[in-house]
Structures are given as structure tokens and as C-alpha cells.
C-alpha positions in Angstrom: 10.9 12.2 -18.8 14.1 10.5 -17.6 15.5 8.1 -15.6 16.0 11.0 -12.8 12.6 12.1 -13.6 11.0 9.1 -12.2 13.4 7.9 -9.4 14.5 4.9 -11.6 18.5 5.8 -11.1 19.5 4.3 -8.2 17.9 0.8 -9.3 19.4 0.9 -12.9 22.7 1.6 -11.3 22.3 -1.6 -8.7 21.4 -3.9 -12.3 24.6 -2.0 -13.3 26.9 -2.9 -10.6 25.3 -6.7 -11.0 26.4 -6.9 -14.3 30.3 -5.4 -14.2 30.9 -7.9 -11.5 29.5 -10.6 -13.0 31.7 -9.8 -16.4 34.4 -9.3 -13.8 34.2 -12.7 -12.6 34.0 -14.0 -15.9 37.0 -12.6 -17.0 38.9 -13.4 -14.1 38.0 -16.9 -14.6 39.4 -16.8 -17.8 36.1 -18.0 -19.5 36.1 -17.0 -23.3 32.4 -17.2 -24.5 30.2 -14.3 -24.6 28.0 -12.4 -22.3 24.7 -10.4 -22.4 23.6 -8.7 -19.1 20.2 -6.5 -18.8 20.9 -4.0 -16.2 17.3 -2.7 -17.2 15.8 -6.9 -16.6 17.8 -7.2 -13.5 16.1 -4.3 -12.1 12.8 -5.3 -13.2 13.6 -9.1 -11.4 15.2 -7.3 -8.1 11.7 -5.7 -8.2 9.3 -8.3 -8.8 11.3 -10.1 -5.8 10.7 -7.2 -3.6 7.0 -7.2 -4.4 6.3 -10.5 -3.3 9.2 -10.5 0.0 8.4 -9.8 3.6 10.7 -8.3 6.5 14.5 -8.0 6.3 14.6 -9.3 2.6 12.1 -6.7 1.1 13.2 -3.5 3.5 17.1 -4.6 1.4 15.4 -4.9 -1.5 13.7 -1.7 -1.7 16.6 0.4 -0.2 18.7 -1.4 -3.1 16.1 -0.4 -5.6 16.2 3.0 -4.3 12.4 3.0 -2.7 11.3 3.4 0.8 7.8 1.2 0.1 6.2 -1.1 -1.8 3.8 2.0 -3.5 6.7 3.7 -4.2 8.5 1.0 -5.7 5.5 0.2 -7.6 5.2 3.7 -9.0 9.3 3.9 -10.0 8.4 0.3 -12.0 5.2 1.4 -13.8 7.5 5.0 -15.0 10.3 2.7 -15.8 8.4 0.4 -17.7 6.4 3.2 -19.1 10.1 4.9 -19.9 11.4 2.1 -21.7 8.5 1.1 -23.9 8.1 4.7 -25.1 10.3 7.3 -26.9 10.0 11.4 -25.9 9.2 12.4 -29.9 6.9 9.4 -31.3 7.4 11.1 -34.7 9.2 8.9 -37.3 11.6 11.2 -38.5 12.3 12.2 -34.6 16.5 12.7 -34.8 18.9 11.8 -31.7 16.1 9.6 -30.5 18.3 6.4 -29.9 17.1 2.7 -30.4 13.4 2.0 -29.3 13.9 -0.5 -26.5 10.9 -2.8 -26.1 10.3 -5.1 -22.7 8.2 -7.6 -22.5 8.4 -9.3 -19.1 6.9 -13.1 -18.5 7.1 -16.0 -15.0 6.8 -19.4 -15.6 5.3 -21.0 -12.7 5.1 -24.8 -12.4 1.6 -26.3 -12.4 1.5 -27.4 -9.2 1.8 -24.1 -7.1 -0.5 -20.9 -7.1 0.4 -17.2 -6.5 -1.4 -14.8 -3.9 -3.9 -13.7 -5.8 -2.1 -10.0 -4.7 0.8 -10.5 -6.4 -1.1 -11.7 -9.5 -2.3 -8.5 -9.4 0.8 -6.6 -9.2 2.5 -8.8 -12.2 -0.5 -7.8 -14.0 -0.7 -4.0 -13.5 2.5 -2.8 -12.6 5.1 -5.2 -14.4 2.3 -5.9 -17.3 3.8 -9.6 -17.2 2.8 -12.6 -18.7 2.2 -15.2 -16.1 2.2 -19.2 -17.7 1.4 -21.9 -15.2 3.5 -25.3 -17.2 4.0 -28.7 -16.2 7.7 -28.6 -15.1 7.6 -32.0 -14.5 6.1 -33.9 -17.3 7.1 -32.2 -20.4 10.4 -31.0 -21.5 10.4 -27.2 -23.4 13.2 -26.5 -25.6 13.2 -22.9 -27.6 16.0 -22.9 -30.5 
């Protein structure tokens, strides 16, 4: 299975394009600190975006993303996801395999809202992401 083989292209490409301009403008900005860009996370947020849009926004989205409907989008995400969190030979000694890329996808979502209990469900089942509900306003996180 391949990128082709599940439609996932066209949106890989867009999380592409996102991240050569935004090293573009960096560079032309004369910044001089590093960068790391996930084409393969970009298309996964454009998604999860489109899942939860209405009207104009979501029919953009989805044309973007290379899908005509939500279901399709859906079933490009759970082959992508599937894609990247798998390799074709599962055998250790398996040569030309490449790294093993791993996702894990999570939403933090201030305490004081809710999500449609809808797209709860699509986090859950198609993206397989971690949904934490945190007091955004009251305690401070810091990860190091």
C-alpha cells in the first residue's frame, strides 16, 4: 500500500507546499534558528479542521485535501494513519524498509467548552486522538 494507493497524495503534497513556503519565508526574513515542519501533521490538522467545518470552509478544505466528502476524507485519514503507523514487511530483518514513522495525534481543549459529541467520535475512530479537557486558565503547563 502507498500513498497513491489510498488517495493520500494530493493532501501530503498541500502539507508539502505549507511547509516550503513557510521555510521560504523564514529565509527570506533572514531568521537563523532552526525549523521542523510535518507535512504528514499538517495534513492530519487540515483534516481534523475539515471534519468539524461547515459550508465554504469545509468544501476548500476537502478539495485541498484531495476529497470530495466528509466519508471520503475520513477513509483517506484512517489509510493514511494506518500507512504511517505500519511498515509493508513487519519482519525484523525486512531490508529497504525505511524508518518506522509513528503518529500519535492529541487536542487540548480548555475546560470550559465541550465538543459535538460527533466529532468526538470522529477524533476517536478515524484520527485515534487523544482528547484532554485542561484548565487553560488556572494552571500554567510547561513540558522541558
Amino acid at each position: 500500500m502507498s500513498l497513491e494507493d489510498i488517495g493520500g497524495a494530493d493532501a501530503v503534497d498541500l502539507g508539502l507546499q505549507i511547509v516550503k513556503l513557510q521555510l521560504l519565508k523564514e529565509s527570506e526574513a533572514g531568521f537563523d534558528r532552526n525549523f521542523a515542519g510535518s507535512p504528514l501533521s499538517l495534513t492530519f490538522f487540515l483534516s481534523l479542521l475539515a471534519s468539524n467545518s461547515k459550508g465554504d470552509i469545509k468544501d476548500r478544505l476537502l478539495a485541498s485535501l484531495g476529497s470530495k466528502s466528509s466519508d471520503e476524507l475520513y477513509e483517506k485519514s484512517s489509510n493514511l494513519l494506518f500507512l504511517a503507523n505500519s511498515r509493508q514487511d513487519s519482519s525484523k530483518d525486512a531490508q529497504g524498509q525505511g524508518p518506522l514513522l509513528l503518529m500519535n495525534n492529541g487536542i487540548w481543549v480548555d475546560q470550559r467548552f465541550s465538543l459535538k459529541p460527533t466529532f468526538k467520535d470522529v477524533l476517536d475512530h478515524v484520527f485515534k486522538t487523544e482528547v484532554r479537557f485542561l484548565d487553560f486558565q488556572n494552571k500554567v503547563f510547561i513540558h522541558s
